[in-house]
ZAVODREN-512167 format. One record per residue (C-alpha): x, y, z; residue number from 0. Coordinates in Angstrom, 2 decimals. Layout:
REM ZAVODREN-512167
+---------+---------+---------+-----+
|       u |       v |       w | seq |
+---------+---------+---------+-----+
|       X |       Y |       Z | NUM |
...
+---------+---------+---------+-----+
This chain:
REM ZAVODREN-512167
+---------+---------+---------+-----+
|       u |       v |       w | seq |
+---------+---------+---------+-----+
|   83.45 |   61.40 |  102.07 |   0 |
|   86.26 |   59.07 |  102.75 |   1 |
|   88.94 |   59.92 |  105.30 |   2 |
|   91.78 |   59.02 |  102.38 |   3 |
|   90.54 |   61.81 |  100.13 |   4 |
|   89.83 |   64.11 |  103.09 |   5 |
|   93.63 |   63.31 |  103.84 |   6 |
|   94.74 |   64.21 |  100.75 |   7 |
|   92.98 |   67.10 |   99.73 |   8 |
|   93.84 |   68.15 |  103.27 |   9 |
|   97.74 |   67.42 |  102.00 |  10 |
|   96.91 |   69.36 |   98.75 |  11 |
|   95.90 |   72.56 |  100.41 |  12 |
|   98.88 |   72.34 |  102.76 |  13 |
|  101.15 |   71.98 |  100.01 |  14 |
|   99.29 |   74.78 |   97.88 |  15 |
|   99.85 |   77.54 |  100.77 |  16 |
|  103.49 |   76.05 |  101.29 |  17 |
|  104.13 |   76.43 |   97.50 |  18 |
|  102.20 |   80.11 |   97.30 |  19 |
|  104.62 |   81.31 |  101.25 |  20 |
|  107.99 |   80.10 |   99.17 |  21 |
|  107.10 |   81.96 |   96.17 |  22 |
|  105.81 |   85.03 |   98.16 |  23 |
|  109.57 |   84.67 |  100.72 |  24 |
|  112.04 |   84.54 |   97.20 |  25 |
|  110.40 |   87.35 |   95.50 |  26 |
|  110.71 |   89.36 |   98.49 |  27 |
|  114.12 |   88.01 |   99.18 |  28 |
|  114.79 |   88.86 |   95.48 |  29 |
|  113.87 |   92.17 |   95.71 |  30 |
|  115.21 |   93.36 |   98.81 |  31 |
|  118.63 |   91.89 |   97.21 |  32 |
|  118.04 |   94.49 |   94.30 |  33 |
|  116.53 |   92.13 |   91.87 |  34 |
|  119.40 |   92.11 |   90.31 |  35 |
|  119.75 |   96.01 |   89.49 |  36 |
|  122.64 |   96.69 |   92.22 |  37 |
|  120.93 |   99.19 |   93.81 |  38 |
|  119.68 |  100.19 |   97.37 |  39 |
|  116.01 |   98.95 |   97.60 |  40 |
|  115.92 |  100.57 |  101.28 |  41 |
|  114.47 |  104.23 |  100.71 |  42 |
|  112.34 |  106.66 |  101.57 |  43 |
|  108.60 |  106.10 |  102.40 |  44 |
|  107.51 |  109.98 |  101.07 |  45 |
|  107.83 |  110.60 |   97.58 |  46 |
|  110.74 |  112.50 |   96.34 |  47 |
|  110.47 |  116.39 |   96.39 |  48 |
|  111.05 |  116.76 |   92.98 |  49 |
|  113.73 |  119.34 |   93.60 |  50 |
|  116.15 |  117.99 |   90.87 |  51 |
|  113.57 |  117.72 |   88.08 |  52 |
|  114.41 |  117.98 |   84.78 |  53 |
|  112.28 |  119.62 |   81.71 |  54 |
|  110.21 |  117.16 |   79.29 |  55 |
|  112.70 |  115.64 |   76.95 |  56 |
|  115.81 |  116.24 |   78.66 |  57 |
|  117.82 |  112.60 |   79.63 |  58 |
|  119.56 |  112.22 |   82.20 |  59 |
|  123.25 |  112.18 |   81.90 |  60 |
|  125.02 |  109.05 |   82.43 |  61 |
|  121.99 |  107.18 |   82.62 |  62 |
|  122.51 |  103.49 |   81.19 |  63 |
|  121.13 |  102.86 |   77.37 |  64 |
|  117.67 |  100.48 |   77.12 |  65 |
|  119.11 |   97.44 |   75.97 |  66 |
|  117.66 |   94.58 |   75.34 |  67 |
|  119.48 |   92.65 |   78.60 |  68 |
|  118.27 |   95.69 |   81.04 |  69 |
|  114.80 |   95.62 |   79.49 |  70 |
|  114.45 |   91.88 |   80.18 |  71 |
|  116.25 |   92.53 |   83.61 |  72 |
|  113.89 |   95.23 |   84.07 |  73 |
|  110.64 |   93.05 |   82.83 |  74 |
|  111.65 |   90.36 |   85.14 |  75 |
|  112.07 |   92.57 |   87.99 |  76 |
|  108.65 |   94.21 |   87.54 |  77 |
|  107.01 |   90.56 |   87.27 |  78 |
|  108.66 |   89.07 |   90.27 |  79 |
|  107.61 |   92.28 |   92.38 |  80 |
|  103.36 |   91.69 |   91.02 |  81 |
|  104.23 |   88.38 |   92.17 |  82 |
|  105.65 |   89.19 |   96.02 |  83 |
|  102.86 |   92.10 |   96.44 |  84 |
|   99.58 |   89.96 |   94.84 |  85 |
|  100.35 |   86.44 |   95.89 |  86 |
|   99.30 |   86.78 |   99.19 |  87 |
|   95.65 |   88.72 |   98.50 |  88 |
|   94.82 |   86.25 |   95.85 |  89 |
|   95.49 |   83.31 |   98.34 |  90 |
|   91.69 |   83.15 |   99.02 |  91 |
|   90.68 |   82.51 |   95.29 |  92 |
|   92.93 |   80.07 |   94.49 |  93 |
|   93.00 |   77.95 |   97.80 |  94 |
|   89.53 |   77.54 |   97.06 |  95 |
|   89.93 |   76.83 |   93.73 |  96 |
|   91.90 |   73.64 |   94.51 |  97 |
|   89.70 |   72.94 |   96.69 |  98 |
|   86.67 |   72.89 |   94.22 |  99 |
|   88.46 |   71.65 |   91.94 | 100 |
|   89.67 |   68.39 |   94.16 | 101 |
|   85.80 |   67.94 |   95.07 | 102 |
|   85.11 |   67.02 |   91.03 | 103 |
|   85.68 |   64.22 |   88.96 | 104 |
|   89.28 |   63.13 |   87.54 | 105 |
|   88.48 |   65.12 |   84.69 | 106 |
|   88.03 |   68.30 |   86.77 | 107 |
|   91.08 |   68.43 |   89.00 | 108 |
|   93.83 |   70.30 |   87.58 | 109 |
|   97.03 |   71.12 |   89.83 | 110 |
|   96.56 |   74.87 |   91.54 | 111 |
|   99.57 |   75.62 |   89.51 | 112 |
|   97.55 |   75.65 |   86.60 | 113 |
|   95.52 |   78.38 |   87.50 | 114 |
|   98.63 |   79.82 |   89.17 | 115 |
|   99.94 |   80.11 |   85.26 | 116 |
|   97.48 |   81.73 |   84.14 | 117 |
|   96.99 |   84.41 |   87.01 | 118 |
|  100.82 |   85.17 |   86.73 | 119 |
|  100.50 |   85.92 |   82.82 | 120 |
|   98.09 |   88.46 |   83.46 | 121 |
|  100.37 |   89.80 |   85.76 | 122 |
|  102.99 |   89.33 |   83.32 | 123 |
|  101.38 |   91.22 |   80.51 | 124 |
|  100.95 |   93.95 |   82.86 | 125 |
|  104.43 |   93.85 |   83.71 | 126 |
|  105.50 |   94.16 |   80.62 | 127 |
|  103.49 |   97.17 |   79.96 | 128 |
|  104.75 |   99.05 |   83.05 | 129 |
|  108.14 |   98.40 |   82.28 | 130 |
|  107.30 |   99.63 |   78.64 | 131 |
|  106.30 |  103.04 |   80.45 | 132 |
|  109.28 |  102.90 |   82.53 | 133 |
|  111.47 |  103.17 |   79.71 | 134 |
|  109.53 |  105.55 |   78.15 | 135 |
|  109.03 |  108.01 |   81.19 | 136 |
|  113.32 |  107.59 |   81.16 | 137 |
|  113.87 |  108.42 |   78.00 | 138 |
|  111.97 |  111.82 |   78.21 | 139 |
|  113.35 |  112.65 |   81.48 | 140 |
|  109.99 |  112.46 |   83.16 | 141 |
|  111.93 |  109.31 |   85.39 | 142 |
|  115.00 |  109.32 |   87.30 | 143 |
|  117.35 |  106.93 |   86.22 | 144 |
|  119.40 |  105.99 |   89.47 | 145 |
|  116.19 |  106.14 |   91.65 | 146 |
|  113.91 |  104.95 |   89.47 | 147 |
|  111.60 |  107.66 |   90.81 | 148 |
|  109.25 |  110.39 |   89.18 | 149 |
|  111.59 |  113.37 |   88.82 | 150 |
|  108.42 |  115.04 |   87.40 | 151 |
|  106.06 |  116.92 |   90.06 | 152 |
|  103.72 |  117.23 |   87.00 | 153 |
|  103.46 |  113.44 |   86.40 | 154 |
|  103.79 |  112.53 |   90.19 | 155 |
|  100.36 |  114.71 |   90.50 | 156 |
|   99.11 |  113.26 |   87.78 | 157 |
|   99.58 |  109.74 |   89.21 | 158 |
|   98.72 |  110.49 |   92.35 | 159 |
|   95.35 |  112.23 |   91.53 | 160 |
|   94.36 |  109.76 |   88.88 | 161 |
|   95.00 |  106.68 |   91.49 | 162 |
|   92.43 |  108.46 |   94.03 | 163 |
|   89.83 |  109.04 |   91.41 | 164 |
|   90.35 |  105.74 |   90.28 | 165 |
|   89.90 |  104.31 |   93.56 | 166 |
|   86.23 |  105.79 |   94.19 | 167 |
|   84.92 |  104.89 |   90.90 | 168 |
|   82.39 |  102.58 |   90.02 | 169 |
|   85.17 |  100.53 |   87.49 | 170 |
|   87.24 |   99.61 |   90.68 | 171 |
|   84.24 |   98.92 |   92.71 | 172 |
|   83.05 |   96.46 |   90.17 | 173 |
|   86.83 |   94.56 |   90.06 | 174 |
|   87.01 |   94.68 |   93.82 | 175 |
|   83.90 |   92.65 |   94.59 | 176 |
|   85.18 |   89.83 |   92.16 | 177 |
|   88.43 |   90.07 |   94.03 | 178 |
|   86.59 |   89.88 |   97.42 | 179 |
|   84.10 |   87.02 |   96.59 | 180 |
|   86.35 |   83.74 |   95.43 | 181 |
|   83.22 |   81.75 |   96.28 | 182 |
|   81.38 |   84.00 |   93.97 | 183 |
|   84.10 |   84.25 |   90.75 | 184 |
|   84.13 |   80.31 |   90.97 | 185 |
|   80.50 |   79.41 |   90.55 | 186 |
|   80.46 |   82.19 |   87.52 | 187 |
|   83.17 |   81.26 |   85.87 | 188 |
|   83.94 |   77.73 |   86.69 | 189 |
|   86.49 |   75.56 |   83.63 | 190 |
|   87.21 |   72.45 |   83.56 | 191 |
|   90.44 |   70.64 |   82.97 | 192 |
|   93.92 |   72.14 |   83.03 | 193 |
|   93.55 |   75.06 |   80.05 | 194 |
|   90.31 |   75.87 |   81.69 | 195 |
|   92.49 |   76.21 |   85.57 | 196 |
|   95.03 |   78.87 |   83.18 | 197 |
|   92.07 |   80.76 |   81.51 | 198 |
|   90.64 |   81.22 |   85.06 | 199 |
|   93.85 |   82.42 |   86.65 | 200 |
|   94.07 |   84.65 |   84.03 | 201 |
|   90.55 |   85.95 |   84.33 | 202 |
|   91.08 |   86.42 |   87.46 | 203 |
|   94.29 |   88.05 |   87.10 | 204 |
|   92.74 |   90.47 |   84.90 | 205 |
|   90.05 |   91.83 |   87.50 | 206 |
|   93.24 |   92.21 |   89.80 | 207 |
|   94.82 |   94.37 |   87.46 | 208 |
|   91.72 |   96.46 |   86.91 | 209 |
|   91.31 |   96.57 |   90.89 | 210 |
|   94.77 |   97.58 |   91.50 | 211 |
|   96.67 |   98.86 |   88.35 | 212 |
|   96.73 |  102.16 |   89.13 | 213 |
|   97.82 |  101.75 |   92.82 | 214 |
|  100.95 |   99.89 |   91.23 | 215 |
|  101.49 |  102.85 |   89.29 | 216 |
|  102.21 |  104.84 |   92.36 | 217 |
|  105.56 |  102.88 |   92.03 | 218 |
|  106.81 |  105.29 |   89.46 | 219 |
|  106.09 |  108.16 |   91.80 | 220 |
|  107.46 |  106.74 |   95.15 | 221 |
|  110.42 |  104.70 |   93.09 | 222 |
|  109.93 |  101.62 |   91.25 | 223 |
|  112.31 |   99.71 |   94.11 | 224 |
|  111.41 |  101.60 |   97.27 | 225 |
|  110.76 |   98.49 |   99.44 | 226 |
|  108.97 |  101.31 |  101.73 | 227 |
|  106.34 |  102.08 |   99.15 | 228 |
|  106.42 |   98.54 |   97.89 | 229 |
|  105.22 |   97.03 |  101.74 | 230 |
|  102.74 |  100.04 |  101.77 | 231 |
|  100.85 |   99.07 |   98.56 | 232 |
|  100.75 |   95.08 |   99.48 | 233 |
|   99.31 |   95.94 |  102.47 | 234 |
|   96.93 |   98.14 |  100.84 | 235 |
|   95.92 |   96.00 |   98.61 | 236 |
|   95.59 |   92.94 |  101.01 | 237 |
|   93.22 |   95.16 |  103.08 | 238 |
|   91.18 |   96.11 |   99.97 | 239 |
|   90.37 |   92.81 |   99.51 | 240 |
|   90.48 |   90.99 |  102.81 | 241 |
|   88.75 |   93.03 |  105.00 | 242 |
|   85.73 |   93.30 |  105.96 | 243 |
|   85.44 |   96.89 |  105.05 | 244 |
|   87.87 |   96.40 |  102.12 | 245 |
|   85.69 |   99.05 |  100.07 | 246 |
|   86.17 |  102.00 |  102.84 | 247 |
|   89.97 |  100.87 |  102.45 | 248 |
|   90.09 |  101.35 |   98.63 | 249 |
|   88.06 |  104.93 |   99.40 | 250 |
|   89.92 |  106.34 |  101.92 | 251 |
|   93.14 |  105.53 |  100.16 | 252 |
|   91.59 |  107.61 |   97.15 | 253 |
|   91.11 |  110.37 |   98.70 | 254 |
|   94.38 |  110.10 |  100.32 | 255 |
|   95.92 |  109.76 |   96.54 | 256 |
|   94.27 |  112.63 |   95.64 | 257 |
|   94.81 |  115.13 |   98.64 | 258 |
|   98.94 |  114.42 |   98.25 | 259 |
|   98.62 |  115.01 |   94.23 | 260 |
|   97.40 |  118.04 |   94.99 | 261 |
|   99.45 |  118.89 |   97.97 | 262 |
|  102.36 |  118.10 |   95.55 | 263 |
|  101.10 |  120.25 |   92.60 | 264 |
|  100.85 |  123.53 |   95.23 | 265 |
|  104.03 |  123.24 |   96.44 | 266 |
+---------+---------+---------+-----+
């Protein structure tokens, strides 16, 4: 191979993991700001006790109206935190995507961003969807407003207990190996050309969010903007599907879900 293209797709990873660390540092840096929300992001690592809950249906007084500018605040909040907590476990896949991608012919070397697009509308579409829930779990009083928190022992259980069954079961186990094999994903589902880099990202965005969309429910239980519970879950997730024993992670974190659900029902 010549040394100029070994230079430069040398220069084009460099610049991929530079481009991936900036977007990871500013959606951390937005969050822990507040994400533009004005509130603390700096709370408690256990769940809330649930001592101020309110009955099905009831709203919260003073709690501020879904509009359409604090949905879309809201939306864009949810996205940017998928982005800071997946980023970094998908790093793998998409490194060496651009770097199979660089090894074809012109036609068959899309920018990393491309599949970068389409991995962060799956996300998106998820987002969406969670902050659909969000509003929804307000509005009956199953959510705190202020905390953004489940005020609902019944639905944190729920959650909770879900999550760890979730997490042993054969649909996660199947989403986690395409998570933990790039090499794998690639040769199966290989595109060419830039629309083919997006439908890839989001293919492979969408076995994320069947690997992991229950552990990002857990937000709604610990608070949507704990930056405790926030840390917890990227790290959880990183070890599901970095290490080697990334499967004994995913397991032992379901029956951790499911021992607090039920710790919190009892009490």
């Amino acid at each position: 191979m010549p040394a100029a293209f070994e230079t430069a797709l040398g220069r084009h990873r460099a610049w991929s993991i530079a481009a991936m660390a900036l977007l990871t540092i500013l959606a951390w840096v937005w969050l822990i700001d507040g994400a533009g929300m004005r509130m603390n992001s700096f709370v408690p690592l256990l769940p809330p006790p649930n001592h101020q809950a309110t009955m099905p249906g009831m709203v919260m007084a003073g709690a501020e109206a879904w509009t359409v500018g604090r949905f879309a605040l809201t939306f864009s909040m949810w996205w940017t935190m998928m982005v800071a907590m997946m980023l970094p476990s998908a790093a793998p896949t998409i490194l060496l995507y651009a770097r199979a991608a660089r090894h074809g012919n012109a036609e068959m070397r899309p920018a990393s961003s491309s599949f970068l697009v389409g991995y962060f509308t799956a996300w998106g579409a998820f987002s969406l969807l969670a902050t659909s829930l969000q509003a929804i779990f307000e509005h009956v009083g199953l959510i705190d407003a202020m905390q953004m928190a489940s005020q609902s022992r019944w639905l944190s259980a729920t959650i909770l207990i879900s999550a760890g069954v979730y997490q042993i079961s054969s649909i996660k186990d199947v989403c986690l190996r395409h998570c933990r094999n790039p090499a794998q994903f690639l040769s199966r589902h290989y595109r060419s050309g830039r629309v083919g880099a997006v439908l890839m990202g989001m293919l492979h965005g969408t076995y994320c969010i069947g690997c992991c969309w229950l552990l990002m429910a857990l937000l709604f239980v610990g608070g949507v903007m704990n930056l405790a519970w926030i840390a917890l879950l990227t790290l959880m997730v990183a070890a599901e599907k970095l290490l080697p024993q990334g499967r004994l992670v995913a397991l032992a974190a379901g029956w951790a879900c499911m021992a607090l659900g039920v710790a919190i029902l009892l009490s």
